[in-house]
C-alpha positions in Angstrom: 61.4 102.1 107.4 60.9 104.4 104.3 60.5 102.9 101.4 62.6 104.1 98.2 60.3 105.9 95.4 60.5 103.7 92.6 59.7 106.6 89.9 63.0 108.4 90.9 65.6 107.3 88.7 69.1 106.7 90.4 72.2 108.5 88.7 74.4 106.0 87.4 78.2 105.9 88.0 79.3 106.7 85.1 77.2 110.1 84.7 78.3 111.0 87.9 82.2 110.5 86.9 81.6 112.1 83.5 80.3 115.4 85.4 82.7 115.1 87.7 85.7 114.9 85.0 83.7 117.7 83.0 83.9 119.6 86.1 87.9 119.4 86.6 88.2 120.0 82.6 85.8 123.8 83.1 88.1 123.9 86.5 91.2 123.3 84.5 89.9 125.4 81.0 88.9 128.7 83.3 91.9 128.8 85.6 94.1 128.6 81.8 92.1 131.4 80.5 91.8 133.5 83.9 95.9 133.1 83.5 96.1 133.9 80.2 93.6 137.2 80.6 95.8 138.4 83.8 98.9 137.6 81.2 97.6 139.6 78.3 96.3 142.5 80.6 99.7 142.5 82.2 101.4 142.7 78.2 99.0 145.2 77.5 99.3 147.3 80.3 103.1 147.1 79.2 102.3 148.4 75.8 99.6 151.0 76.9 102.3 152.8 79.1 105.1 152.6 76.5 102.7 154.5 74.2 102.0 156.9 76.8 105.4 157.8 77.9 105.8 157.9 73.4 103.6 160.5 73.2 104.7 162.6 76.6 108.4 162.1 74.7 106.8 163.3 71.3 105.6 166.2 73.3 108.8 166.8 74.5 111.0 166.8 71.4 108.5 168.7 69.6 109.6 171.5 72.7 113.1 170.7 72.2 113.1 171.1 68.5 111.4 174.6 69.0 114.1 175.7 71.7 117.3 174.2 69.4 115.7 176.5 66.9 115.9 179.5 69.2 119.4 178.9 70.1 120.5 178.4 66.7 119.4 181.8 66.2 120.6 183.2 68.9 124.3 181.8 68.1 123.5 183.1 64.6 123.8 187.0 66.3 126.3 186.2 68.5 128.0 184.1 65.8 129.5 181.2 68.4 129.1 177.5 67.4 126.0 175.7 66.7 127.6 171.9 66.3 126.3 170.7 69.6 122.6 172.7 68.8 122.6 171.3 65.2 123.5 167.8 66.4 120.7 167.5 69.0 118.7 169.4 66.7 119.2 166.4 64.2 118.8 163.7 67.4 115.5 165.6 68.3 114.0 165.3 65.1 115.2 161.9 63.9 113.6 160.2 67.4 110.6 162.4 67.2 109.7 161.0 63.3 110.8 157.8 64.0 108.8 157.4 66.9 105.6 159.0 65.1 105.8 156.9 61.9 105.9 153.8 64.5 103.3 155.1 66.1 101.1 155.5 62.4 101.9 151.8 62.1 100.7 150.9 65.2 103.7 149.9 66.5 106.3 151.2 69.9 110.2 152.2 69.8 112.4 152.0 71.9 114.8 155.6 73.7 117.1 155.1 70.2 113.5 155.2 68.2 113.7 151.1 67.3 110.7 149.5 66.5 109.9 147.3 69.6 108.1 143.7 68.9 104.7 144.9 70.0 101.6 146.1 68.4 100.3 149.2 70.5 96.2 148.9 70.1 95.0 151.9 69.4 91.3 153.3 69.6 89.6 155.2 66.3 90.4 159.1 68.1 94.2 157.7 68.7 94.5 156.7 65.1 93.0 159.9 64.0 95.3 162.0 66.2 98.1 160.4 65.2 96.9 161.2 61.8 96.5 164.8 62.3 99.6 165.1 63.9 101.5 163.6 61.1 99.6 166.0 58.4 101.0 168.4 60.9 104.7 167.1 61.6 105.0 166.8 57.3 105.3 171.0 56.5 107.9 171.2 60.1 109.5 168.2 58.7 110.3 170.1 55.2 111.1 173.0 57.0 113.4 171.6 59.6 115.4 168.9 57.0 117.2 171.8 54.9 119.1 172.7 58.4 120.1 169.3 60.0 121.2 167.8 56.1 124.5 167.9 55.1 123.6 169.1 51.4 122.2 171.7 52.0 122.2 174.3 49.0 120.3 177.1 50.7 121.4 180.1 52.8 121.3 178.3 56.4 119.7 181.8 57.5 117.0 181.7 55.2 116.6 178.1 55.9 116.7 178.9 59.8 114.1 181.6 59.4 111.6 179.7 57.7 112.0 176.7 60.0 111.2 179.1 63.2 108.0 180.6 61.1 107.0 177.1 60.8 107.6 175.7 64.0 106.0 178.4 66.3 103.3 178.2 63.9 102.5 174.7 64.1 104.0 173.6 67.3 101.8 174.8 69.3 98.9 173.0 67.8 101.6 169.8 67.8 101.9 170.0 71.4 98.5 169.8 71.6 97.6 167.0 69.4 100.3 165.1 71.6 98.4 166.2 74.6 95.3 164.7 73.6 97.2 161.6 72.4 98.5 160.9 75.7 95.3 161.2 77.2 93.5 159.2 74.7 95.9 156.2 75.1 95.3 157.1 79.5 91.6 156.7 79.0 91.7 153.8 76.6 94.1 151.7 78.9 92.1 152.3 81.6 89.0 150.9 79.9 90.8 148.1 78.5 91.8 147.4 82.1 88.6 147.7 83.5 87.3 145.3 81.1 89.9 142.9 81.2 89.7 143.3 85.4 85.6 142.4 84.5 86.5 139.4 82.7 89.3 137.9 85.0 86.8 138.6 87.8 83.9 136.7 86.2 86.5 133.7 85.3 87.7 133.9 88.8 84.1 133.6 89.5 83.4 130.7 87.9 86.2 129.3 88.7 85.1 129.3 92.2 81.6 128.2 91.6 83.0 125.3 90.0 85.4 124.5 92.6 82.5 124.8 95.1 81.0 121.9 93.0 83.7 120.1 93.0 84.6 120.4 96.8 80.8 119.4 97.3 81.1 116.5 95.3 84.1 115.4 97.2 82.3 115.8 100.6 79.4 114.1 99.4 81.0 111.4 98.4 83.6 111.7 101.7 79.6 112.0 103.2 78.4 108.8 101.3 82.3 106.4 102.2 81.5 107.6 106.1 77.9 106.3 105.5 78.8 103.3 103.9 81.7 102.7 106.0 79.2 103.4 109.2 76.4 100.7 107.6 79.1 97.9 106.9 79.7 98.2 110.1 77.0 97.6 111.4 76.0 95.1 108.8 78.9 93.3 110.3 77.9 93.6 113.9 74.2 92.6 113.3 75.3 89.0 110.9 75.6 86.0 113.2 78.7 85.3 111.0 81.7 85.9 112.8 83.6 88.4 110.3 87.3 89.3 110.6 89.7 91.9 108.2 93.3 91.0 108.1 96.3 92.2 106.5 98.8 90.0 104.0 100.4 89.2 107.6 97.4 87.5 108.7 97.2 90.3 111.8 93.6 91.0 112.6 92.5 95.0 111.6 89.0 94.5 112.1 86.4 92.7 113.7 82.0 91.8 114.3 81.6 90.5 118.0 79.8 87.5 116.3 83.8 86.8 115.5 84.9 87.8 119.7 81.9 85.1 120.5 83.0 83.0 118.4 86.8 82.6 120.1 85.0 83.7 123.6 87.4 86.7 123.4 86.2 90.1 125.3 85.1 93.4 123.5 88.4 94.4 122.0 90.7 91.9 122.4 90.5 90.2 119.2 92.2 92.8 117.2 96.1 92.8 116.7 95.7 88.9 116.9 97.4 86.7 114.0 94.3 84.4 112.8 97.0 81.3 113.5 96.5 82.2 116.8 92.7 80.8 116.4 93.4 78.2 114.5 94.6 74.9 115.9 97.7 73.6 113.9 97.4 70.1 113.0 94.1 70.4 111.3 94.8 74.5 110.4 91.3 75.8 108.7 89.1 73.1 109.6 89.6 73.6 113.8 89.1 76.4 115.8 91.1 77.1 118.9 89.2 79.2 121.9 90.8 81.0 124.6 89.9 78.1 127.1 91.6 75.5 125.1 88.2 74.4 123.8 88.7 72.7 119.9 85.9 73.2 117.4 84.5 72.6 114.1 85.4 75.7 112.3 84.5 77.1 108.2 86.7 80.1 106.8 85.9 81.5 103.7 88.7 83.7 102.6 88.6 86.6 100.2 90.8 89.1 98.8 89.3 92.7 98.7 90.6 95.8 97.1 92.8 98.1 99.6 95.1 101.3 98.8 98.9 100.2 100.1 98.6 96.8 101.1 96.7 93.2 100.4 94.0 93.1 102.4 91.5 89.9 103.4 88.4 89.1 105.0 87.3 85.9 106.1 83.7 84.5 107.4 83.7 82.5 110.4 81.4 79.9 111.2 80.9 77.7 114.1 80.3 74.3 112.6 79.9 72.2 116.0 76.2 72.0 115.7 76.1 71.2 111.9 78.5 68.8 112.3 76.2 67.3 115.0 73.1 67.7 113.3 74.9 65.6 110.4 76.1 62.8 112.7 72.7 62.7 113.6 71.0 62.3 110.4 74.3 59.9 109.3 73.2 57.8 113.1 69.2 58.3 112.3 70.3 56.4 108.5 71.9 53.5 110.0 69.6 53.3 113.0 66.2 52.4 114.0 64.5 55.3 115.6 62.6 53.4 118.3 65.1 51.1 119.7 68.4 52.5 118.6 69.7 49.5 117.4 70.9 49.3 113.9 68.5 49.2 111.0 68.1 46.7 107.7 70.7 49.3 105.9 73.7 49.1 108.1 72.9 45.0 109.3 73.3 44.3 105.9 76.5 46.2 105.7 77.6 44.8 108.8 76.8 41.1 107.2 78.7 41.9 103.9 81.6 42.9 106.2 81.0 39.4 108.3 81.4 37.6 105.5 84.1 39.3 103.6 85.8 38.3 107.3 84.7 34.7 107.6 86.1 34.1 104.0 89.5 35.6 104.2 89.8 33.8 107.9 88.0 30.4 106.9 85.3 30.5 109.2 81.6 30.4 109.9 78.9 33.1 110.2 75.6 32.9 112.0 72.1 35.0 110.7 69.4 35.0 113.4 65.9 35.7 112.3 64.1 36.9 115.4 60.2 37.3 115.4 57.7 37.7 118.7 55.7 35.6 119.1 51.9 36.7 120.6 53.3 40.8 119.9 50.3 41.7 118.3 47.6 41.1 120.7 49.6 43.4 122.9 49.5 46.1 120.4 45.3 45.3 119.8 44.7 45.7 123.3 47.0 47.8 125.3 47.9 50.2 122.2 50.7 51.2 120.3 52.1 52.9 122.5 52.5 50.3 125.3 53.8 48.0 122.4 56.9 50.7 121.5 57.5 50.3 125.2 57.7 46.4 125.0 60.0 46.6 121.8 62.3 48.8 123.7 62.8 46.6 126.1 62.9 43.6 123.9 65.8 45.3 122.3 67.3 45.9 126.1 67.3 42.2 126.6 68.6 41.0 123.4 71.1 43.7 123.9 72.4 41.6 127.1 72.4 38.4 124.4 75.3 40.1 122.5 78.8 39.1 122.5 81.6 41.6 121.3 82.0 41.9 117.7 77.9 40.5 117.6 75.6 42.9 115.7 71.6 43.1 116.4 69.4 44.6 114.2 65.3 45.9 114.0 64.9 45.6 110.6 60.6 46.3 111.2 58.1 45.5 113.3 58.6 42.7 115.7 61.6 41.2 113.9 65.1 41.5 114.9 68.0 40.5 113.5 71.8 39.3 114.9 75.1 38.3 113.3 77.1 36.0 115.5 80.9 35.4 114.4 82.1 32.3 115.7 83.7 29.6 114.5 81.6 26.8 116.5 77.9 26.2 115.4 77.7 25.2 119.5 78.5 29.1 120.3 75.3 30.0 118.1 72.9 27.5 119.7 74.0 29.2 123.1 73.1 32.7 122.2 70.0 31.5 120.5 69.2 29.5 123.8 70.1 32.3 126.0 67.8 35.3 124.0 64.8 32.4 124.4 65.4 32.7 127.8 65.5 36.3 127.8 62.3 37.0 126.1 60.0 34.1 127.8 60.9 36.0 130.6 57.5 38.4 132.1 57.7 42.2 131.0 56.4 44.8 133.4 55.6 47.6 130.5 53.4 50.7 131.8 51.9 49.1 134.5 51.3 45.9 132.2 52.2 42.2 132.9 53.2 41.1 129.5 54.4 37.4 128.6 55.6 36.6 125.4 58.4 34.5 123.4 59.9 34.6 120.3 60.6 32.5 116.9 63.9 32.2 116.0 65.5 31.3 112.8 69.1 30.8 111.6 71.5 30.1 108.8 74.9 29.7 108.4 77.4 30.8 106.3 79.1 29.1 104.5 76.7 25.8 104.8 73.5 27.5 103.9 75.0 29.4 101.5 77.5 32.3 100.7 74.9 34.6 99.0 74.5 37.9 101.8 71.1 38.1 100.8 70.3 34.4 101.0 71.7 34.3 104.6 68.8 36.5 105.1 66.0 35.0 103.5 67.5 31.3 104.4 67.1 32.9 108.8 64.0 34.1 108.0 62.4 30.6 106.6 63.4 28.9 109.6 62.2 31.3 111.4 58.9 30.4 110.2 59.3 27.0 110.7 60.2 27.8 114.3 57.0 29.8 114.4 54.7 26.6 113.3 55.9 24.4 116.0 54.7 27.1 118.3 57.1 29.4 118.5 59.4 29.9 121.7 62.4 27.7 119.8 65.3 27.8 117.3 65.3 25.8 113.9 68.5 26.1 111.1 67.8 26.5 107.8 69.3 23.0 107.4 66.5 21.5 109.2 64.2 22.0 106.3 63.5 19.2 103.7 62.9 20.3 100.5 60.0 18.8 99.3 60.7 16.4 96.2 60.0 17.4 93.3 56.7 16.0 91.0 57.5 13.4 88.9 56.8 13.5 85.3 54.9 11.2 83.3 
């Protein structure tokens, strides 16, 4: 497996969300401006062909005003009316001023010559044609106002005279200037629309360089979820927990085949299940149900994870059979010897407090045996330890076959046994005493070995002896001694013992 490089430094979280959110707000800030340059070109395209069909119509009227002139003269000789000529002389000249002192200001009229609410951005040789061409229009104006006013003091044929002087002197320089305007104003929207077309591009550009970031982001991290999604799957597959996903319902979306095991279900079938079909009801989420019927012990451990739409949960499963057995068998292993598997000095005395407790409430007697072998230890210094574990197994087989029901025996170390006898006859414990004699003077065939032996017994009685558990005990285990020095192979009470008088005192 390759390991990681400890020198590269991983990107924390929270950088990565602060590039990505930096990369929506360029994303966000260069499609506004990319709009708001394809907006402004657009108003300024508007305003670059107003000012171009302004100056075409300034070249226009400055034709018109020439020809009126002409037929104002010519109705002069013939001497019909010049209303109509004079009044679109007056039109003419009003719209063409208008529109050129707009046009000085930087500003656009309408057809009627109103000033329009827009600027029209004008380059240095605009500005100084319009210029020139109002230094021009100024002596035509002077010369043309005298004929379309209605105080008008001088000879109208003088006046008419001097206008046409004027006029075919100038005009033809007017038309021009206007000529050159219109051109100017072509060539400047142009470049302005080139450059604004070189802008919008390079946002547009960047605008898609950043959304390429940001789509590769999103497939990296789509790229890094199918990964992750891919690995905790297998995570869960390779787990010797059983692991299942279910929804609020308690339906089964997901599952390990540690889980199909578990249940003894086939590949597949587990999913769809409700988890209370698993589960058997009386003891719920303690016991497992199988498909064969088979009940075991079962631990779920239930969690809540977050899920988009609904509450989702997944639970470990655990097969707790052979725990559970394991602790039975350290709980039997406590209470019982190891060797013979009878009970131990922990659970006979438990047993005891329980017999007496009994004998109290029910007025009646308890018996403590003391059981010692007698001539055990030679066996064990010349045939070996092991052939003596053999002979204590079967000393605890016989003693066994001593017992009555509701009788406890014990190996509380050793070569010593124990028993409780419940009765309420002393006779009854005389019997079993005389009957376990019996039992152990009898030969043992141990691993090819002849072995005779016998055994010492002591006993006490409760309540005579005493009604002190441990007492009982100790009382069994003095007779038992006193069994052993008249040779062993017999039964003394505790209340076959004289205490020996005490000293007298001078």
């Amino acid at each position: 497996m390759k390991q990681a490089d400890h020198n590269e430094k991983p990107v924390p979280s929270d950088g990565k969300s602060q590039a990505l959110a930096i990369s929506f707000g360029m994303f966000s800030l260069l499609a506004i401006i990319a709009i708001s340059l394809n907006i402004w070109n657009a108003a300024e395209s508007s305003n670059d062909a107003i000012a171009i069909n302004l100056s075409g119509r300034q070249r226009m009227l400055s034709q018109r005003i020439e020809k009126n002139l002409l037929k104002l003269k010519y109705a002069e000789q013939v001497r019909s009316d010049n209303s109509p000529i004079l009044q679109e002389l007056s039109q003419s000249y009003l719209l063409f001023d208008q529109t050129l002192s707009a046009l000085g200001k930087g500003k656009l009229t309408d057809s009627h010559g109103n000033i329009l609410n827009a600027d029209s951005t004008q380059s240095k040789n605009a500005v100084s044609l319009i210029r020139q061409a109002n230094t021009l229009w100024t002596p035509m104006q002077t010369a043309l106002l005298p004929l379309i006013s209605e105080n008008n003091n001088l000879n109208f044929n003088v006046a008419l005279k001097h206008a046409l002087v004027v006029i075919i002197r100038d005009n033809q320089r007017l038309l021009q200037l206007m000529d050159n305007l219109t051109t100017e104003i072509e060539n400047a929207a142009h470049k302005k629309s080139h450059y604004l077309r070189i802008s919008e591009a390079f946002s547009i550009v960047l605008i898609l360089i950043n959304f390429g970031f940001v789509l590769f982001y999103f497939r990296r991290q789509l790229g890094l979820l199918s990964e992750s999604k891919l690995l905790l799957m297998r995570i869960m597959e390779e787990v010797g927990t059983g692991i299942i996903v279910i929804n609020e319902k308690g339906d089964i979306e997901q599952c390990n085949q540690a889980a199909e095991q578990l249940f003894k279900y086939n590949s597949g079938e587990l999913s769809g299940r409700n988890l209370a079909d698993l589960l058997d009801k009386p003891y719920f989420m303690q016991t497992g149900k199988r498909t064969d019927g088979e009940r075991f012990s079962l631990d779920i451990n239930l969690n809540e994870i977050p899920a988009t739409g609904h509450r989702t949960f997944v639970a470990s499963l655990q097969d707790l059979t052979e725990q559970k057995r394991k602790e039975e068998q350290l709980s039997y292993l406590a209470y019982h010897d190891s060797l013979t598997g009878l009970a131990n000095r922990l659970l006979f005395m438990d047993r005891l407090a329980q017999s007496v407790a009994r004998a109290h409430r029910n007025r009646e007697m308890t018996a403590v045996l003391f059981i010692d072998l007698d001539r055990f230890k030679p066996v064990n210094d010349t045939m070996g330890h092991a052939t003596g574990d053999l002979l204590l197994q079967s000393v605890a087989a016989r003693l066994m076959n001593c017992l009555r029901e509701g009788d406890t025996l014990a190996r509380i170390g050793g070569d010593e046994f124990t028993m409780i006898i419940d009765s309420n006859d002393a006779s009854n414990c005389e019997l079993v005493a005389h009957k376990i004699l019996q039992e152990l003077s009898r030969e043992f065939n141990v691993n090819g070995h002849n072995i005779k032996i016998s055994g010492s017994i002591g006993a006490s009685l409760y309540p005579e002896d005493s009604k002190i558990i441990d007492d009982l005990l100790n009382h069994a285990d003095v007779a038992m001694y006193l069994a052993k020095a008249k040779g062993g192979n017999t039964c003394c009470k505790f209340s076959e013992i004289t205490p020996e008088p005490c000293p007298s005192q001078n």
